[in-house]
N, CA, C and O atoms as a DFTB+ gen file, in Angstrom:
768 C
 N C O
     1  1     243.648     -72.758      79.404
     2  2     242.866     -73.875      78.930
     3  2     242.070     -74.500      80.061
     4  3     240.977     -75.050      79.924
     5  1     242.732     -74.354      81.178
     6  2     242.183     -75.295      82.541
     7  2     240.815     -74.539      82.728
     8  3     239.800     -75.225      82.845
     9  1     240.726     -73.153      82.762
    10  2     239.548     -72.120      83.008
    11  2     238.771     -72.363      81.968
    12  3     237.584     -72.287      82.287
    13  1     238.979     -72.675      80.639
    14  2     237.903     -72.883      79.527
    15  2     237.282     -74.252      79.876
    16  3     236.084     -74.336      79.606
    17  1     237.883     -75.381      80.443
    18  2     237.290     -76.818      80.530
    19  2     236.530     -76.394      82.064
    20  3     235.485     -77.011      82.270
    21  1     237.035     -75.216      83.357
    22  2     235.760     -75.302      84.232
    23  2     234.440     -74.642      83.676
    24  3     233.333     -75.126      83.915
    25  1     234.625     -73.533      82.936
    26  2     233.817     -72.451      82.533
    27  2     232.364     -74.061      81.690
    28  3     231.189     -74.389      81.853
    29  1     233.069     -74.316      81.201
    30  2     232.103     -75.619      79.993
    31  2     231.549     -76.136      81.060
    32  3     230.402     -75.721      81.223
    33  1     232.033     -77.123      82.112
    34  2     231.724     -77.874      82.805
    35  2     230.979     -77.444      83.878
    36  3     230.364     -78.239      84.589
    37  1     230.979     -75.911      84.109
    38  2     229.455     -74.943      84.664
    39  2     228.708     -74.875      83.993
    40  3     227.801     -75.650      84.298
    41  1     228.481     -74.237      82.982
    42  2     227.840     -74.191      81.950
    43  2     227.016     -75.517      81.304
    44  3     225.835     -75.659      80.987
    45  1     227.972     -76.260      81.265
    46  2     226.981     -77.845      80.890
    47  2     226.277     -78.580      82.175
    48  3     225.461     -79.428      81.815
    49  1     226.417     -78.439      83.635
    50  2     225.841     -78.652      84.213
    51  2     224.488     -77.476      84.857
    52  3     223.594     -77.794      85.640
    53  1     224.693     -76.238      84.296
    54  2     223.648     -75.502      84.364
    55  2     222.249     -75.918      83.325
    56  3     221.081     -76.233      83.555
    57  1     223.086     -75.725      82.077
    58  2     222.075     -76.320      81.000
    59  2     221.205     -77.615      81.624
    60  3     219.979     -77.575      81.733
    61  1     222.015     -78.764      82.014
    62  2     221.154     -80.290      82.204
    63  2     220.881     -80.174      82.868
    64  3     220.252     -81.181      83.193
    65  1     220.837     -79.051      84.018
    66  2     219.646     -79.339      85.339
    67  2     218.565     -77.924      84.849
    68  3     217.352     -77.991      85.053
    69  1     218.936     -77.215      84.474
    70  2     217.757     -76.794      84.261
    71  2     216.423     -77.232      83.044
    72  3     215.234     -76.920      83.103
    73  1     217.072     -77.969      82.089
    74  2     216.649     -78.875      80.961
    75  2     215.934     -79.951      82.337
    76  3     214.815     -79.577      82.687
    77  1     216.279     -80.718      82.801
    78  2     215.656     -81.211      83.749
    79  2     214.704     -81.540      84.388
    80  3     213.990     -82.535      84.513
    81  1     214.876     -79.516      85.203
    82  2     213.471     -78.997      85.811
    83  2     212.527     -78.866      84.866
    84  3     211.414     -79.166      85.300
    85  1     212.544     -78.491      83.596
    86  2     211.687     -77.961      83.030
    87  2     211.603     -79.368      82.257
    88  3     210.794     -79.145      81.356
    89  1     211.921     -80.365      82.176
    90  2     211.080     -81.728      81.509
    91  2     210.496     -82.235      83.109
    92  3     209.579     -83.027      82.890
    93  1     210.635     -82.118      84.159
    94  2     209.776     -82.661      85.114
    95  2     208.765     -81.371      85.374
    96  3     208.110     -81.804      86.323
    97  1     208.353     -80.315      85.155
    98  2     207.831     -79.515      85.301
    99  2     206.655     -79.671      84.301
   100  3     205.500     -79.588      84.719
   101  1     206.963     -79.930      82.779
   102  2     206.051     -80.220      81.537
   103  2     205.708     -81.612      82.377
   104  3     204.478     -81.647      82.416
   105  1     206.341     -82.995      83.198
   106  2     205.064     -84.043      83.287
   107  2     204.300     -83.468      84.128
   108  3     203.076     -83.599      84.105
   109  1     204.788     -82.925      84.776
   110  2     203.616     -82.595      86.111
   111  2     202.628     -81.955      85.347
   112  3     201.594     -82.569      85.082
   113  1     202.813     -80.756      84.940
   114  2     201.289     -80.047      84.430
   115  2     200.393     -80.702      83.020
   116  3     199.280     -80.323      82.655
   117  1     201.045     -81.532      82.527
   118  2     200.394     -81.986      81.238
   119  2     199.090     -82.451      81.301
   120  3     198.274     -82.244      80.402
   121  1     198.822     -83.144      82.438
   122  2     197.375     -83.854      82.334
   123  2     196.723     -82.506      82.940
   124  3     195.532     -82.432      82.636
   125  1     197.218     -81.344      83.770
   126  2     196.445     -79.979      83.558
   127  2     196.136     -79.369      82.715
   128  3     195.207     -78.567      82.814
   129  1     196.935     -79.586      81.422
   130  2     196.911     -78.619      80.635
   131  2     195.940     -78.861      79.619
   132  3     195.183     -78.090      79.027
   133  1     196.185     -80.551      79.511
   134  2     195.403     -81.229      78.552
   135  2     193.782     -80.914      79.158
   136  3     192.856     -80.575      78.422
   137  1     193.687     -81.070      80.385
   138  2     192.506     -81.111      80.832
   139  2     191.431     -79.604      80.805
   140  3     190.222     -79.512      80.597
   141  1     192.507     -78.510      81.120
   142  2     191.763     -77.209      80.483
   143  2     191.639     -76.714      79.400
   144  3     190.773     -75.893      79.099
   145  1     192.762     -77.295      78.454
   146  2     192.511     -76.956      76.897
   147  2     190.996     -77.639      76.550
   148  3     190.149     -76.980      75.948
   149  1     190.717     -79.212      77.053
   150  2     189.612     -79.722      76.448
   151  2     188.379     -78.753      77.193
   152  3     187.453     -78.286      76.530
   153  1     188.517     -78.548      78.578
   154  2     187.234     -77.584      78.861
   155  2     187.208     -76.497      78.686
   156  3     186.124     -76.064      79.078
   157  1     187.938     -75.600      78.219
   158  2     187.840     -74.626      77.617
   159  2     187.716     -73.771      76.233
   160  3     187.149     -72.701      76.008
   161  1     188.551     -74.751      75.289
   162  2     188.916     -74.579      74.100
   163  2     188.141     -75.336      73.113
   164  3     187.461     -74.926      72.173
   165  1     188.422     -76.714      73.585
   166  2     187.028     -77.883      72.678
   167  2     185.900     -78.397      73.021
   168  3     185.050     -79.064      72.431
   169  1     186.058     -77.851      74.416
   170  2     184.591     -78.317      75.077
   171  2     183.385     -77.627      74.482
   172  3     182.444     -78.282      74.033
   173  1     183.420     -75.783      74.473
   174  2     182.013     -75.428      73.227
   175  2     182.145     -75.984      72.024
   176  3     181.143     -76.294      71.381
   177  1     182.951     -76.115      71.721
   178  2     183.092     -76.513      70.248
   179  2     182.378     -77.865      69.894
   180  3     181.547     -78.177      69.042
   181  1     182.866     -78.368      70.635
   182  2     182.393     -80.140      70.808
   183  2     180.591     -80.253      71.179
   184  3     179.779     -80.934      70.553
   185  1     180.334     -79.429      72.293
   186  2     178.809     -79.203      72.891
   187  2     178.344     -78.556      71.816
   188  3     177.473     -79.200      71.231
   189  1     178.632     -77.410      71.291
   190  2     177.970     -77.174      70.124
   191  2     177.842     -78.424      68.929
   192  3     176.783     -78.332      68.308
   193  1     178.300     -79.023      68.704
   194  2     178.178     -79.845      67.386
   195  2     176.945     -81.516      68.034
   196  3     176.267     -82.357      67.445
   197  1     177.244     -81.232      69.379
   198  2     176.980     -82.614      69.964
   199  2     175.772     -82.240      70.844
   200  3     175.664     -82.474      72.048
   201  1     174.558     -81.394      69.754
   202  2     173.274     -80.130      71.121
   203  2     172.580     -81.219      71.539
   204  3     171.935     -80.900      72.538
   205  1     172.325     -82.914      71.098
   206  2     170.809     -83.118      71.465
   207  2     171.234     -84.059      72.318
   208  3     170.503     -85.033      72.494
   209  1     173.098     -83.922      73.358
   210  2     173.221     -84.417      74.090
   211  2     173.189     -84.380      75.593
   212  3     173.743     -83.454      76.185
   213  1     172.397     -85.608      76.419
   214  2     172.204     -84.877      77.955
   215  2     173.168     -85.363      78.665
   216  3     173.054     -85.356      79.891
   217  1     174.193     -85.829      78.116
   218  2     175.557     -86.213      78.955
   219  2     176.433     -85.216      78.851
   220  3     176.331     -84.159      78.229
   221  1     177.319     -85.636      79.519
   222  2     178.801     -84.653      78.716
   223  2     179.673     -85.498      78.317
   224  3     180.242     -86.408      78.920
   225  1     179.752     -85.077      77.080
   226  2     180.628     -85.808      76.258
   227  2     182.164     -85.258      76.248
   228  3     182.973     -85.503      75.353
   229  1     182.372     -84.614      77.195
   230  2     184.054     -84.284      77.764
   231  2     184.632     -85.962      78.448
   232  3     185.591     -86.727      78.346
   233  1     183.592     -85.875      79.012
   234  2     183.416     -87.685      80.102
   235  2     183.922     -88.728      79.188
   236  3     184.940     -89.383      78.966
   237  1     182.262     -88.499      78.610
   238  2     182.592     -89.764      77.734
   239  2     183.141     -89.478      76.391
   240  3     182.564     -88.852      75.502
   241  1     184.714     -90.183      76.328
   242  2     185.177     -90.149      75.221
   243  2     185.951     -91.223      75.531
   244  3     186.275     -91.517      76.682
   245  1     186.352     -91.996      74.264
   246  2     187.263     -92.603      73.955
   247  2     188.425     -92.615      72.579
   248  3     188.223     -92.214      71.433
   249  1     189.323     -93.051      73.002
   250  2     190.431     -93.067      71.946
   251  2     190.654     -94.249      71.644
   252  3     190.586     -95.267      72.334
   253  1     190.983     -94.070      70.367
   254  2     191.082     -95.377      69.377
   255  2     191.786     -94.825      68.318
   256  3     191.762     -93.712      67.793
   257  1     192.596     -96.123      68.058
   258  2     194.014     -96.193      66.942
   259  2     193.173     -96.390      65.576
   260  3     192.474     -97.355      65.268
   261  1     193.429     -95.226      64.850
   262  2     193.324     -95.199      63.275
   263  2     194.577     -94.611      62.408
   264  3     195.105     -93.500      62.466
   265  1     194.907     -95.881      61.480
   266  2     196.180     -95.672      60.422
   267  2     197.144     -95.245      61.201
   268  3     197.825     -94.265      60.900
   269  1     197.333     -96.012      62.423
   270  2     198.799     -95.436      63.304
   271  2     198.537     -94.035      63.942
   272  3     199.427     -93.492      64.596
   273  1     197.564     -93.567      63.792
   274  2     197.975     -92.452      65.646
   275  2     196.414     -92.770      66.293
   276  3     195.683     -93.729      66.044
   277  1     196.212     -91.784      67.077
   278  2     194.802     -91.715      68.234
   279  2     194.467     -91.014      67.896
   280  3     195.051     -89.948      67.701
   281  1     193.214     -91.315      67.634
   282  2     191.974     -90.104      67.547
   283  2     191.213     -90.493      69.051
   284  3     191.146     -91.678      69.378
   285  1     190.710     -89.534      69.841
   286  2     189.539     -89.311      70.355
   287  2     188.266     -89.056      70.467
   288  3     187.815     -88.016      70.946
   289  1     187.708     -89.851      70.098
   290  2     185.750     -89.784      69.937
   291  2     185.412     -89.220      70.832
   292  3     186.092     -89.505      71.818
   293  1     184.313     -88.190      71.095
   294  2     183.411     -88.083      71.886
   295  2     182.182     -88.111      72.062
   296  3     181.472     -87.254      71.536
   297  1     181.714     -89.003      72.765
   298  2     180.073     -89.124      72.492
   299  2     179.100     -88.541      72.923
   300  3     179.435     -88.199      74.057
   301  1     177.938     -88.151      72.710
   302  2     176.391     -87.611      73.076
   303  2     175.690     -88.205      72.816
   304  3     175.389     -88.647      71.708
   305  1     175.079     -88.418      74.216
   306  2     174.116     -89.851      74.548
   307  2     173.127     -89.414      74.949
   308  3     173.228     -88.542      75.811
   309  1     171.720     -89.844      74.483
   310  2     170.324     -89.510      75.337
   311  2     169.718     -90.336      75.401
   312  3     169.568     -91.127      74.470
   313  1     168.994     -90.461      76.869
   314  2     167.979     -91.203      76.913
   315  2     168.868     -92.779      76.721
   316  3     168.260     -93.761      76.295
   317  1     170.738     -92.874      77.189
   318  2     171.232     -94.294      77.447
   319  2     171.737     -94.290      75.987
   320  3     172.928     -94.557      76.152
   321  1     171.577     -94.167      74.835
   322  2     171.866     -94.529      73.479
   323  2     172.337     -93.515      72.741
   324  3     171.800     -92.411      72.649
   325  1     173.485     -93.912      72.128
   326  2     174.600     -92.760      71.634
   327  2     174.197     -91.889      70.230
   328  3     174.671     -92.218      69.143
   329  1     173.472     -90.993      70.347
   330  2     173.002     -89.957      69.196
   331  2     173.928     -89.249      68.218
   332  3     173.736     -88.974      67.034
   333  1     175.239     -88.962      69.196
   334  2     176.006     -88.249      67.883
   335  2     177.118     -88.759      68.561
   336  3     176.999     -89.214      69.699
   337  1     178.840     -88.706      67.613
   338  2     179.701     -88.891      67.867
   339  2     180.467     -87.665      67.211
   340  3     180.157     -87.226      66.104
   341  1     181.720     -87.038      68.161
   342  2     182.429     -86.127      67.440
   343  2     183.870     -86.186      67.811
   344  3     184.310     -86.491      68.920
   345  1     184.642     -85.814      66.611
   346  2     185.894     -85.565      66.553
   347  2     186.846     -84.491      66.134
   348  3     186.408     -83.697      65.301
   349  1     187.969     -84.339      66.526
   350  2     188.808     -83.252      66.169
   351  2     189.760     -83.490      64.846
   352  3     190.168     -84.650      64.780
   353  1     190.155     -82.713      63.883
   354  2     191.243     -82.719      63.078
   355  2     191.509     -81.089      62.821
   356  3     190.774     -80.168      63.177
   357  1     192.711     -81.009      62.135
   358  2     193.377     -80.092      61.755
   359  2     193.598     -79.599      60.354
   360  3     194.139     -80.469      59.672
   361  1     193.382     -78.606      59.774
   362  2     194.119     -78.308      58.710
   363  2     194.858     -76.807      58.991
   364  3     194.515     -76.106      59.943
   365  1     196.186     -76.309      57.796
   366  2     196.630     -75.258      57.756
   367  2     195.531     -74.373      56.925
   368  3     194.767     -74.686      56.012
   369  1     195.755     -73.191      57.585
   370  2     194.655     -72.223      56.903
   371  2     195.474     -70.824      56.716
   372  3     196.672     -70.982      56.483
   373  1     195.142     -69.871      56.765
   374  2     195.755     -68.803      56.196
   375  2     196.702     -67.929      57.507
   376  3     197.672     -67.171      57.500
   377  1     195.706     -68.588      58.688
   378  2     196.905     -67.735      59.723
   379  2     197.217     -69.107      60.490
   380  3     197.521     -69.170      61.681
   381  1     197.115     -70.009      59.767
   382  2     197.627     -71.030      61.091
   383  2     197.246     -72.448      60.790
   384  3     197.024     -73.027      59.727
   385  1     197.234     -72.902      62.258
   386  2     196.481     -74.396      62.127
   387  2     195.214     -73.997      62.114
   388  3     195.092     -72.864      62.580
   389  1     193.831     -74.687      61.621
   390  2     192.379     -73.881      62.005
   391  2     192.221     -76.048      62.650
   392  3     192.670     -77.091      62.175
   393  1     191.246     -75.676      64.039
   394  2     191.047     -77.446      64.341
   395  2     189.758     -76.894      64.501
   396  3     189.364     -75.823      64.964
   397  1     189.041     -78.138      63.878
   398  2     187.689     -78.256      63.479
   399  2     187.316     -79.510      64.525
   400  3     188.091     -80.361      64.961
   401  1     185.471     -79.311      64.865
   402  2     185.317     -80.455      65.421
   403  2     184.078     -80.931      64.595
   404  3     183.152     -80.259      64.140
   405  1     184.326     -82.352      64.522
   406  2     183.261     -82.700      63.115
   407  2     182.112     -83.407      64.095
   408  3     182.433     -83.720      65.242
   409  1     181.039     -83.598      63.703
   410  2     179.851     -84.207      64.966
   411  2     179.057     -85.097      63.657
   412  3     178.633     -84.710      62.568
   413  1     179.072     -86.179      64.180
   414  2     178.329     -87.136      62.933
   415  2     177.291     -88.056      63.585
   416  3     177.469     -88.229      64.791
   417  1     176.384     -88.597      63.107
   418  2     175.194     -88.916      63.481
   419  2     175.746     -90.868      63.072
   420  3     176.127     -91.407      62.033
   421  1     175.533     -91.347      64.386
   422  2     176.214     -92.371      64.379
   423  2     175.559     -93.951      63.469
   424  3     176.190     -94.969      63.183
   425  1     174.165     -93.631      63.219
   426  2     173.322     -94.184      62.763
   427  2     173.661     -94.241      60.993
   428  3     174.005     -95.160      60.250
   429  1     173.386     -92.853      60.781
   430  2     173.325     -92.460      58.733
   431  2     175.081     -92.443      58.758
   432  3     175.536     -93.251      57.949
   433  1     175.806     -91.914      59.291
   434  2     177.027     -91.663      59.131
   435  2     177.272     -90.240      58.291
   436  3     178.220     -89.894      57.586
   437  1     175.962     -89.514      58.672
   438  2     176.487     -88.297      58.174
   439  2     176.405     -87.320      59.171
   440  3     175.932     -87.408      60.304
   441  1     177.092     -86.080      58.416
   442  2     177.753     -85.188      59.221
   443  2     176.977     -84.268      59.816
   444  3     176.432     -83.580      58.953
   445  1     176.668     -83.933      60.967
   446  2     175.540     -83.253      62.113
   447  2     175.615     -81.736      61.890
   448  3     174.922     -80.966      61.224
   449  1     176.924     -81.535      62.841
   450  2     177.299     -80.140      62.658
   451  2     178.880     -80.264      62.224
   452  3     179.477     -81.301      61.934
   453  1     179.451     -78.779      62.262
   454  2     180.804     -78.347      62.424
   455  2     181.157     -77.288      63.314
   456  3     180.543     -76.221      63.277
   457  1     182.090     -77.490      64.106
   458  2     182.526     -76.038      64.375
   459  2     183.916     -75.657      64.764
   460  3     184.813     -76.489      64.897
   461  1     183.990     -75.025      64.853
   462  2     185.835     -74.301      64.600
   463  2     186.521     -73.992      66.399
   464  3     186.230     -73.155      67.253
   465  1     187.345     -74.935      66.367
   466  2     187.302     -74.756      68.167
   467  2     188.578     -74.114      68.341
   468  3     188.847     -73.890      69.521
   469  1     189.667     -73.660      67.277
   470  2     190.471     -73.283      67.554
   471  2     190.775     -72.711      66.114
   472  3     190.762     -73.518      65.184
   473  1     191.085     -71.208      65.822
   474  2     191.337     -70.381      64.302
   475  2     192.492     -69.502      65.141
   476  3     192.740     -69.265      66.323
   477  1     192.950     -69.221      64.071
   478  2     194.150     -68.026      63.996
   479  2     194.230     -67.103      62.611
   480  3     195.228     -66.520      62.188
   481  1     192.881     -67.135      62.016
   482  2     192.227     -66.282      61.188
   483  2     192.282     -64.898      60.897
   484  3     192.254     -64.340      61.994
   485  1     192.353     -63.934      59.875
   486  2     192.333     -62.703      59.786
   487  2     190.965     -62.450      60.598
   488  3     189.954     -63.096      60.322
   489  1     190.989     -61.412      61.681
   490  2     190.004     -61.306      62.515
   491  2     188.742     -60.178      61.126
   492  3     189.242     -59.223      60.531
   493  1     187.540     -60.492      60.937
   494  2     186.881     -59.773      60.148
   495  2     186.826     -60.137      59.196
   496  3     185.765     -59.872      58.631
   497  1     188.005     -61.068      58.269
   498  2     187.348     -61.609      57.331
   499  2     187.500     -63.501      57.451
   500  3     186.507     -64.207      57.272
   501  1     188.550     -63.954      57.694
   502  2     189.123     -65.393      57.831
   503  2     187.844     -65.931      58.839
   504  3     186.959     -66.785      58.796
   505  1     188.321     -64.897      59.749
   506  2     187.031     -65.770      60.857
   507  2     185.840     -65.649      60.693
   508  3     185.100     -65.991      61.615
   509  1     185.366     -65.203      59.653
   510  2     183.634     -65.272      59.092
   511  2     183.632     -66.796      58.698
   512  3     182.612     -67.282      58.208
   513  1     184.761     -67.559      58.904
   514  2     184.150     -69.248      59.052
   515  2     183.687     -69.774      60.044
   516  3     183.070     -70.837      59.977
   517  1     183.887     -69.158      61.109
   518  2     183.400     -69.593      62.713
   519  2     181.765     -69.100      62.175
   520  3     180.974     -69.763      62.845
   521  1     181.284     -68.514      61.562
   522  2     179.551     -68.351      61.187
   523  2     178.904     -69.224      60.877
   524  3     179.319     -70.203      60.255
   525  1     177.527     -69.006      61.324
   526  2     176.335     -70.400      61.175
   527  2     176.618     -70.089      59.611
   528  3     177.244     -71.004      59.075
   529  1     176.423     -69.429      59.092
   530  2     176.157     -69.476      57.488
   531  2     176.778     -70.258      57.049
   532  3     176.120     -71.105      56.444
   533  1     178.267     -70.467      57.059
   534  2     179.598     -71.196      56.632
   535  2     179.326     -72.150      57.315
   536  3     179.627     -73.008      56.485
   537  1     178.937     -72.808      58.318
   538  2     178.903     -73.737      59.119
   539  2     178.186     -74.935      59.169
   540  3     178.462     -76.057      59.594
   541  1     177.034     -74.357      58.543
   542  2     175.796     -75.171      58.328
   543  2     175.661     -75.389      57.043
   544  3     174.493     -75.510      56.673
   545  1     176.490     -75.481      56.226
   546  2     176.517     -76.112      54.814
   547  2     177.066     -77.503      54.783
   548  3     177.085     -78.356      53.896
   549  1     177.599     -77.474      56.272
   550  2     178.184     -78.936      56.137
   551  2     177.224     -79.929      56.512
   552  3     176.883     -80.976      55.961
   553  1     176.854     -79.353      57.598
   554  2     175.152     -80.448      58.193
   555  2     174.642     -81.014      56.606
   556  3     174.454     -80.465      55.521
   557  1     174.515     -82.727      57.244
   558  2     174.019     -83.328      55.768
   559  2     174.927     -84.426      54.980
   560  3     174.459     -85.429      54.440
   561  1     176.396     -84.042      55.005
   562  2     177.092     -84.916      54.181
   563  2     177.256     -85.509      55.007
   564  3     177.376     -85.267      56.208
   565  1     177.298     -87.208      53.873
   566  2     177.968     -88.582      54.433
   567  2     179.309     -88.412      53.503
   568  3     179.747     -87.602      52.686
   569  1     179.812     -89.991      54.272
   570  2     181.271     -89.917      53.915
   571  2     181.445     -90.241      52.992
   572  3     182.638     -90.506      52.846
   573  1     180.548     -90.496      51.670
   574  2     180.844     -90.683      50.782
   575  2     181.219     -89.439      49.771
   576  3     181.815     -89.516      48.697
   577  1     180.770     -88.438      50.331
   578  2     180.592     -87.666      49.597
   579  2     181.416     -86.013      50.565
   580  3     180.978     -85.169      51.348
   581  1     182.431     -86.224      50.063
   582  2     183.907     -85.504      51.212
   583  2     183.620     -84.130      50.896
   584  3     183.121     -83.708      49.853
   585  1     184.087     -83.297      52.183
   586  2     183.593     -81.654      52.005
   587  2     184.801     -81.700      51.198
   588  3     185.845     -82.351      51.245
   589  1     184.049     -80.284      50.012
   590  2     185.095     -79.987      49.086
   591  2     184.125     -78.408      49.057
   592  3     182.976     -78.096      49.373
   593  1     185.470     -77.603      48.426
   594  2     184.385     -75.948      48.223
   595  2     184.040     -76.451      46.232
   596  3     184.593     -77.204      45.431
   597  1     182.707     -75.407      46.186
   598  2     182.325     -75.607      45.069
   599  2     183.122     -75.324      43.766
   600  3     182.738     -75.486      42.608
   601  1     184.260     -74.885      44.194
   602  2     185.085     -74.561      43.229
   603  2     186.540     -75.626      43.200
   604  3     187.652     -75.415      42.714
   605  1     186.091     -76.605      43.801
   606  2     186.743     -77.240      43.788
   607  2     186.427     -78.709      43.676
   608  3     187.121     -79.704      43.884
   609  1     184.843     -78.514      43.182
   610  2     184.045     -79.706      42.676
   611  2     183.332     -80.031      43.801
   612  3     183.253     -81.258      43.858
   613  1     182.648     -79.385      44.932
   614  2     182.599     -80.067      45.844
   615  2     180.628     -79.012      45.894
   616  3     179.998     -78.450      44.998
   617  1     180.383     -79.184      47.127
   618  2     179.053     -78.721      47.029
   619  2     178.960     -77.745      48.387
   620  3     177.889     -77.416      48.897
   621  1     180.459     -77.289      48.945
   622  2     180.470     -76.247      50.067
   623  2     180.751     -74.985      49.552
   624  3     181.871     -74.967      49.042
   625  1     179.987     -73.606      49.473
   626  2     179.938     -72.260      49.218
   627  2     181.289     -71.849      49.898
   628  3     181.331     -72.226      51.069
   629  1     182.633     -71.038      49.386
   630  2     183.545     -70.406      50.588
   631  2     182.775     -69.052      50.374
   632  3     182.136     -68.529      49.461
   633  1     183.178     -68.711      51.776
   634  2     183.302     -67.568      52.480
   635  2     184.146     -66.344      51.520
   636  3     185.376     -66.352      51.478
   637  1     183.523     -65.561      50.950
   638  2     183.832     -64.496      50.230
   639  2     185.373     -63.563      51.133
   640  3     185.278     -63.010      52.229
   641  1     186.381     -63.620      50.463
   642  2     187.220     -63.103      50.584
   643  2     188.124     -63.871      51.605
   644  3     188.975     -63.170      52.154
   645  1     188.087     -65.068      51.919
   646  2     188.396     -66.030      52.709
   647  2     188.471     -67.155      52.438
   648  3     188.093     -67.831      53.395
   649  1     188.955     -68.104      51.093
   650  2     189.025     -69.116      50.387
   651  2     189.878     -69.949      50.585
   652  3     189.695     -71.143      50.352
   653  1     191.390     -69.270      51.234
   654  2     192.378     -70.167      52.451
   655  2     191.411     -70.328      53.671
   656  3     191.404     -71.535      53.914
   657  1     190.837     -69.872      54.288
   658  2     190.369     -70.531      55.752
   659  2     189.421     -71.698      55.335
   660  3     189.445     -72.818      55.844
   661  1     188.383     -71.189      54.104
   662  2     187.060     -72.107      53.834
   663  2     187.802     -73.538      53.616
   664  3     187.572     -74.576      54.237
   665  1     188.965     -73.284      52.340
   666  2     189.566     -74.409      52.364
   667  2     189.675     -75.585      53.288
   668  3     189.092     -76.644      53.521
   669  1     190.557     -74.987      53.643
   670  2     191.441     -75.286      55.694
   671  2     189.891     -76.299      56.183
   672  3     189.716     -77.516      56.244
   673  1     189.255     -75.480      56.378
   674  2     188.061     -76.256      57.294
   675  2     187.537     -77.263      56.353
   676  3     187.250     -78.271      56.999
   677  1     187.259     -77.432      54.920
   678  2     186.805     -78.517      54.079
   679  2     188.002     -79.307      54.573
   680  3     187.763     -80.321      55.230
   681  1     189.012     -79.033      54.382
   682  2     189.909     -80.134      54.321
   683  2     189.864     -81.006      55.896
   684  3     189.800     -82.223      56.069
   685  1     189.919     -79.971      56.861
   686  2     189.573     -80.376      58.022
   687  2     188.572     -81.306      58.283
   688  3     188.856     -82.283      58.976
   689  1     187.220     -81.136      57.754
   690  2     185.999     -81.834      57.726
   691  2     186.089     -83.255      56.820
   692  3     185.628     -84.351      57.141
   693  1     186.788     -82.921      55.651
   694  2     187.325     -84.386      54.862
   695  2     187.729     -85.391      55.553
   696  3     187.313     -86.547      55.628
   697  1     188.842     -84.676      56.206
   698  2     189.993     -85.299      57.305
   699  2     189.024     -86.599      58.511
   700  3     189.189     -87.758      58.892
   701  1     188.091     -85.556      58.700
   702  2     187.122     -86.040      59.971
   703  2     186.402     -87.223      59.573
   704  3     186.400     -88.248      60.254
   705  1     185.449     -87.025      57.864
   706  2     185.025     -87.541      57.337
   707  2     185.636     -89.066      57.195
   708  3     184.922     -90.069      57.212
   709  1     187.059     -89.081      57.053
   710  2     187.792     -90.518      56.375
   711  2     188.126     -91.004      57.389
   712  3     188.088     -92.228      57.509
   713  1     188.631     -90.036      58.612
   714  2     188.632     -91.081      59.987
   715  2     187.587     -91.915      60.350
   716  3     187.837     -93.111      60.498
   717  1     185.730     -91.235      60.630
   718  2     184.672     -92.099      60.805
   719  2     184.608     -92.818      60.142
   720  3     184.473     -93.952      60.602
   721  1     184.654     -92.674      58.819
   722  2     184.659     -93.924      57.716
   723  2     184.736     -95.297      58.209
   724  3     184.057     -96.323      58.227
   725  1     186.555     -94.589      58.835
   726  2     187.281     -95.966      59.077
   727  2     187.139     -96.600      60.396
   728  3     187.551     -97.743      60.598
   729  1     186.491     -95.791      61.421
   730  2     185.990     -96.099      62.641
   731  2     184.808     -96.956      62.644
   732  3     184.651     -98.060      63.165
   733  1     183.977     -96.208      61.937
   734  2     182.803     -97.139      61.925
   735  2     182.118     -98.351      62.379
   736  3     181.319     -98.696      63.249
   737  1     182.816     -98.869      61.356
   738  2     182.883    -100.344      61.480
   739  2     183.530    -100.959      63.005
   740  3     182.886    -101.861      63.541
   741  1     184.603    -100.537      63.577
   742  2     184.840    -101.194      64.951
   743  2     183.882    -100.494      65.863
   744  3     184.065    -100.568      67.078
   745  1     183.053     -99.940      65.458
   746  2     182.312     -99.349      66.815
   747  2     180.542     -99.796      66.628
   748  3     179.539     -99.088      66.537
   749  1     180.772    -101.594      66.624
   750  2     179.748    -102.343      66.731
   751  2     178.240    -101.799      66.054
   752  3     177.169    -101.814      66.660
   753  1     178.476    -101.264      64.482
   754  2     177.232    -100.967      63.604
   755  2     176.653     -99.360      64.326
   756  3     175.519     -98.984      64.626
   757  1     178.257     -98.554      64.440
   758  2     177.617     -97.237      65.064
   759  2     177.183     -96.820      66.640
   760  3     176.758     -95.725      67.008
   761  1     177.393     -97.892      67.371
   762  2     177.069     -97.846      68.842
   763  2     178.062     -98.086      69.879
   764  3     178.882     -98.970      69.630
   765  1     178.158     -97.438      71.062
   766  2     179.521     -97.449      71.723
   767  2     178.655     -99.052      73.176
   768  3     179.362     -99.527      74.065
């Protein structure tokens, strides 16, 4: 019995120090990680939706509390005055999470571009949503009027043979849609 209570008492002090290292190991790299996921992963995504900007809107962003968590805005500014604003959300899609970045025109409150900054899509058919074709059906809506596919009452075409991903990204773009909604208004009549 004496050998079973040292054997534990190695064993449980192996576990909590290496549990340990590896929670001081995750603080250290987090603000790395965070920082290359955004320039690598959402940064085209974001520059694409946000073209007629001469800043970088990696810079300028801010976060702000909506319905209890953080969203992060990012803005594109020309010429001093903020032209588009964009954000990230999520929906499940057929291979995964699909995160969309929505780009809205801070003035009309409608929606600029879209684009898909992160899919886990059937490669060949799912990811024929990352296409201008699919993409640019969204350019145009305000928030009154929430992406939905046309078969689902809404006025967005899906992607032939791909009706879980098209989904995924309407819902994604909805998502985006009801956050600005609710942003709006604290961001002084559209202007940062």
């Amino acid at each position: 019995m004496n050998d079973a209570v040292k054997m534990f008492s190695v064993l449980a002090g192996v576990t909590t120090t290496c549990g340990l290292l590896l929670a001081g190991a995750h603080d250290l790299t987090r603000e790395r990680i965070f920082s290359q996921e955004l320039r690598y992963t959402k940064g085209p995504a974001i520059r694409a939706v946000l073209t007629d900007a001469t800043n970088d809107p990696l810079v300028d962003r801010k976060a702000v509390a909506v319905s209890g968590k953080e969203v992060t805005l990012f803005f594109g500014k020309k010429g001093g005055s903020v032209t588009g604003m964009a954000l990230e959300t999520a929906a499940q899609g057929y291979g995964g999470p699909l995160h969309v970045i929505t780009g809205f025109d801070p003035e009309s409150g409608k929606c600029k571009a879209i684009a898909v900054a992160l899919s886990r899509e059937t490669p060949g058919i799912g990811s024929r949503i990352t296409g201008n074709a699919f993409t640019e059906s969204f350019a145009g809506l305000d928030t009154a009027t929430f992406a939905a596919l046309r078969k689902d009452g809404g006025t967005i075409d899906a992607v032939s043979g791909a009706t879980i991903s098209s989904r995924a990204v309407c819902s994604a773009v909805a998502a985006a849609q009801k956050l600005f909604k609710e942003i709006r208004p604290s961001l002084s009549g559209g202007r940062q």
